[in-house]
C-alpha positions, 0 to 999 in steps of 0.5 A: 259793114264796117270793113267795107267803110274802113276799105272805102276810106283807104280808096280815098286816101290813097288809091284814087290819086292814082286811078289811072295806073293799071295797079289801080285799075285793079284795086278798083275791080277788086272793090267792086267785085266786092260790092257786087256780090255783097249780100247787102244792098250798096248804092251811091247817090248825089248830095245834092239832087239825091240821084241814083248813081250806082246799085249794087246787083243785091238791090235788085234781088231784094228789091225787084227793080232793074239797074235802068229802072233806078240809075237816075232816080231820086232815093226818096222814091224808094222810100216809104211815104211815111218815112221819107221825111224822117230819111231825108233828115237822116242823110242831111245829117249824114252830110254834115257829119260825113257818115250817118245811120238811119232805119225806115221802109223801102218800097219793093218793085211789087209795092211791099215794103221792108225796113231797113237799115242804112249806113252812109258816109261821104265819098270824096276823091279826085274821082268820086267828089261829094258822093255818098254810100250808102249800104243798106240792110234788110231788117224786116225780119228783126222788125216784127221780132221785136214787135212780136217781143213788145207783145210779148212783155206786154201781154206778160204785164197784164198777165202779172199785173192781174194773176192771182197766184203770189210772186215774189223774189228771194235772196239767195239767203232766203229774205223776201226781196218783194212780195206782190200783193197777192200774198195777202190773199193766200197767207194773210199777210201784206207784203210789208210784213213779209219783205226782209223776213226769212221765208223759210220760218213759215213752213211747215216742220215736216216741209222745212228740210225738203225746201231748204235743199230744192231751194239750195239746188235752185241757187247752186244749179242756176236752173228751174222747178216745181214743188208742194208744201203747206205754209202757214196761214196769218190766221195760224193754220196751214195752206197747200201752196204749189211753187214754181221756181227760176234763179236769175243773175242780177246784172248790175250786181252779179247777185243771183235772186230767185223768182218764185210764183206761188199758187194756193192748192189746198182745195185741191189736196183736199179734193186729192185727198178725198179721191184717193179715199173714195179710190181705196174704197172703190179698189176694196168694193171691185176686189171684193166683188171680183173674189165673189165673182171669180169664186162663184160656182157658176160661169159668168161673162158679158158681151157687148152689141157685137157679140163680142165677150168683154168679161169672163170670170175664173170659173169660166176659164176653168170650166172651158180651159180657155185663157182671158186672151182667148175669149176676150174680144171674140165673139161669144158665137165662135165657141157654140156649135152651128147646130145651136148658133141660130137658138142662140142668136134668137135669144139674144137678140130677144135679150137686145130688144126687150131686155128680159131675162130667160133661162136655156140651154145650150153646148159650149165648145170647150179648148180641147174640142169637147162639147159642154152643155150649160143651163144660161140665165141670160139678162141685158144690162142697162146704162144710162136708160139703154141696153149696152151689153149681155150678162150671162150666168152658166150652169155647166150640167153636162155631168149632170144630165149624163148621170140622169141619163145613165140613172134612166138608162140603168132604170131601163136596164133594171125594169128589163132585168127584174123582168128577165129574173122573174118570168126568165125561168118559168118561159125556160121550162116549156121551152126546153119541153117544146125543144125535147119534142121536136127533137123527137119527132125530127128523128122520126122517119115518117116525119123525115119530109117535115125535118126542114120545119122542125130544124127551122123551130129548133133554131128559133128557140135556140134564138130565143134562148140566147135572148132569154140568157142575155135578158138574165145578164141585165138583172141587178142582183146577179152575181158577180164574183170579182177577184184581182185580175190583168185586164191584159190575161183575159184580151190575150185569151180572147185574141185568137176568138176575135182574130177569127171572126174579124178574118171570116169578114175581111177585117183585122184587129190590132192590139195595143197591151200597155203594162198595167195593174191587176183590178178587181174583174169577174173573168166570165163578165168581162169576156162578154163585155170584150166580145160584144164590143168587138162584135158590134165594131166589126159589124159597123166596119167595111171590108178591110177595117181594123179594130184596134183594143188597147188597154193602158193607165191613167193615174189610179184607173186601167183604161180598156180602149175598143176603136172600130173605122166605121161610119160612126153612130148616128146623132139621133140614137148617140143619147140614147146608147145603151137602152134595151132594145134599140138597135141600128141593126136590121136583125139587131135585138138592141140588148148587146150595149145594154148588157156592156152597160150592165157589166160595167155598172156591176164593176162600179166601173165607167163607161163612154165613148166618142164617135165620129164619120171616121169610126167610135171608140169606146173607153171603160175605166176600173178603178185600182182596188186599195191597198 
């Protein structure tokens, strides 16, 4: 702004006498070229009558008048009311002294106002006699900063003047410069027993060495911080006192002084102290109660209203071989079969609304697909007076209830063999006499028309024979002579047998011999074993299915694996597989897997099987003899 005045005195001094040459013209458009495109506003005006003469285009950009609706007027009139009294003593003054300066709100086209501030000095020329210019400057934007700044520093005033932490200033030696006077109400002490003593003789021993280096690095740096130490007391014991720390640089002196505010917080520590306590303890009582938990013998999780499982311990994971990450979040309904979901939901919505407990059972889907039964003991959990989740506690009995089903299963197998080893022998007798006879007299000529019937009677008691002798193979205490043999040697022997009864039906079998150790068999035995599971799969096939046996082992056990493509056993007779007399089979006696039962129970060996529509496979396990 002061170059355009500089400029304007040089017009006065030199270029105006000489206006009317071309040259000049040009220094004129020059200037006013500068005028017109100045940010600032820039007017001239009459001394006298104070009229309007000339307004730069910014005028009209900040103030919204056009140059017809100015040119002729009086300033005063843009001039807020207030503040016309003090301008027009500002510009009087500007006459006298030939250049002045004033600050004061203008009126806008749309009757805002704005400050501004403005700079005038007298025009005098050949030309341009007793006017003035005056250029003015938006300072609105300045105005409520400064505002906003007194606001500021009197809201942090009071702020200061009532605030109950302690401030104070130090040297940059440490010496209490001022103390404010609430230091007495943290530490004891008045400021005038605290100003030009040394601070740091009032820290704690442990503390000193701490303060004095985050002291240093505030003095050096020139920067800002925080720390907590103890402070001793007038009364001779310590406080906690939390210290907020800013250097300053003294203007008048170039000395830096640091500004301290200091806060007691030895309620605080305590309190700190006491939860850090209660947390240990807390942590120590979880940790605990997590070991009981996840080394419990039973299954426990939790869900919420969702269904969604919220906590699983590690016998759980163990059990299922699901990991946290598949359980966590899902919902506990996903890993029961459909069959049991409504049995389920029942329950739970039981637990919901009454919140008792009960106990049931239900299967499980563990990871790798296999169907696991658990005795649950199911209870709500209550918060707060309401339901909001489930705790379940799991037994898993599927080995249990397998091995009470094959107790009566066995049971059933030794009532129908202690039958079989006392009357087997005795029906025996009269049956071979009845045979004798009627082989007899079908070879009798003048029975010759009857033969057809004694044939018939012949083939009957040959039937009833054969049951007799697999009655007899369920006996408990029949002989068994084991010896070490490969499971491989008696399937090879069998393999022309049992291709041949598999072709007469159109069927084929494949055979799959791993290498594997000898185990202690009966060879008789367990040819029937093999036989009767092969029979019974190419009886549950269609034309053209295949059995496949495969033998191989696992850890200390040699597997025999027999695998049909039929329809797979129906789910209402799968629990009771095995028992005598039951059968699927139209002429079936149902003793042909009660006897496989027997066989494998006398091996001390282990029995089972999966099925689906797609077919069965049965797997029997040896054990390896020890060495």
């Amino acid at each position: 702004m002061q170059l355009i005045f500089d400029d304007i005195e040089t017009i006065d001094n030199k270029y105006y006498p000489v206006l009317k040459t071309k040259q000049n013209r040009q220094f004129e458009d020059r200037y006013r070229l500068i005028a017109d495109h100045a940010s600032d506003m820039i007017v001239i005006i009459k001394p006298e009558s104070l009229e309007l003469c000339y307004v730069s285009p910014s005028f009209e950009k900040v103030m919204g008048y056009y140059e017809a609706e100015i040119l002729g007027h009086k300033c005063l009139h843009f001039i807020f009311p207030a503040d016309r009294a003090a301008a027009l003593k500002g510009i009087r003054e500007g006459i006298e002294m030939g250049f002045g300066m004033s600050r004061f709100r203008m009126i806008k086209k749309d009757q805002t106002s704005l400050w501004v501030e403005a700079l005038g000095k007298n025009i005098n020329s050949e030309v341009n006699k007793n006017e003035i210019l005056i250029v003015i400057r938006d300072i609105s934007q300045q105005k409520l900063t400064e505002k906003a700044l007194k606001e500021s520093e009197l809201r942090l005033r009071r702020i200061t003047d009532n605030m109950l932490d302690g401030v104070c200033t130090l040297s940059e030696s440490g010496i209490f410069d001022y103390v404010s006077p609430s230091h007495q109400s943290i530490m004891g002490f008045t400021p005038d027993e605290l100003v030009g003593k040394h601070n740091f003789n009032l820290l704690h021993p442990d503390d000193r060495g701490r303060l004095k280096k985050f002291f240093t690095t505030l003095i050096n740096t020139d920067s800002g911080g925080t720390i907590e130490y103890r402070a001793l007391h007038k009364k001779g014991y310590y406080v906690w006192l939390e210290s907020v720390g800013r250097v300053f640089i003294n203007e008048s002196n170039g000395s830096k002084q640091c500004v301290v505010a200091s806060r007691d917080i030895t309620t605080r520590k305590q309190a700190e102290s006491e939860l850090r306590q209660r947390e240990e303890d807390l942590r120590y009582k979880v940790e605990y109660l997590n070991t009981l938990i996840n080394n419990m013998n039973e299954l426990c999780y939790t869900y919420d209203k969702d269904f969604l499982i919220s906590f699983v311990n590690q016998k759980t994971l163990d059990v299922t071989g699901y990991s946290q990450e598949d359980l966590l979040g899902k919902s506990f309904v996903h890993f029961i079969p459909e069959s049991d979901q409504e049995k389920v939901m029942q329950q739970v919505r039981k637990r919901f609304s009454s919140g008792n407990t009960s106990v049931h059972e239900h299967r499980i889907i563990s990871k790798d697909g296999r169907e696991l039964l658990l005795k649950v003991k199911s209870s709500a959990v209550f918060e707060q007076g309401g339901i909001t989740c489930g705790l379940v506690l799991a037994e898993d009995i599927t080995q249990q209830r397998k091995i009470e089903k094959e107790m009566a299963r066995l049971g059933q197998l030794n009532t129908v063999g202690e039958m079989a080893a006392s009357i087997g022998h005795e029906i025996r007798n009269p049956m071979t006499t009845v045979q004798g006879f009627l082989q007899m007299m079908s070879q009798n000529e003048n029975l010759k028309e009857q033969r057809p019937y004694f044939d018939l009677m012949l083939e009957e008691l040959s039937r009833a024979n054969s049951i007799i002798t697999e009655f007899l193979s369920l006996a408990k205490d029949k002989m068994v002579y084991l010896k070490k043999y490969n499971l491989n040697r008696i399937v090879q022997a069998l393999a022309p047998l049992l291709v041949a009864d598999a072709i007469k039906e159109d069927k084929g079998i494949m055979f799959q011999l791993d290498d594997i150790p000898e185990v202690l068999l009966d060879e008789k035995e367990i040819r029937q074993l093999i036989l009767n599971l092969v029979r019974n799969g190419l009886e549950a096939m269609p034309a053209g299915g295949k059995i496949t046996i495969k033998t191989s082992q696992e850890e200390n056990e040699v597997i025999l694996s027999i695998q049909d493509q039929g329809t797979g056993i129906a789910p209402e007779i799968k629990d009771q597989l095995g028992t005598p007399f039951l059968s699927s089979k139209e002429n079936g006696i149902g003793l042909g897997l009660a006897v496989c039962y027997s066989i494998v129970a006398r091996h001390n060996a282990n029995m089972d099987f999966e099925t689906c529509p797609e077919g069965t496979i049965f797997r029997v396990k040896f054990k390896q003899p020890k060495e």
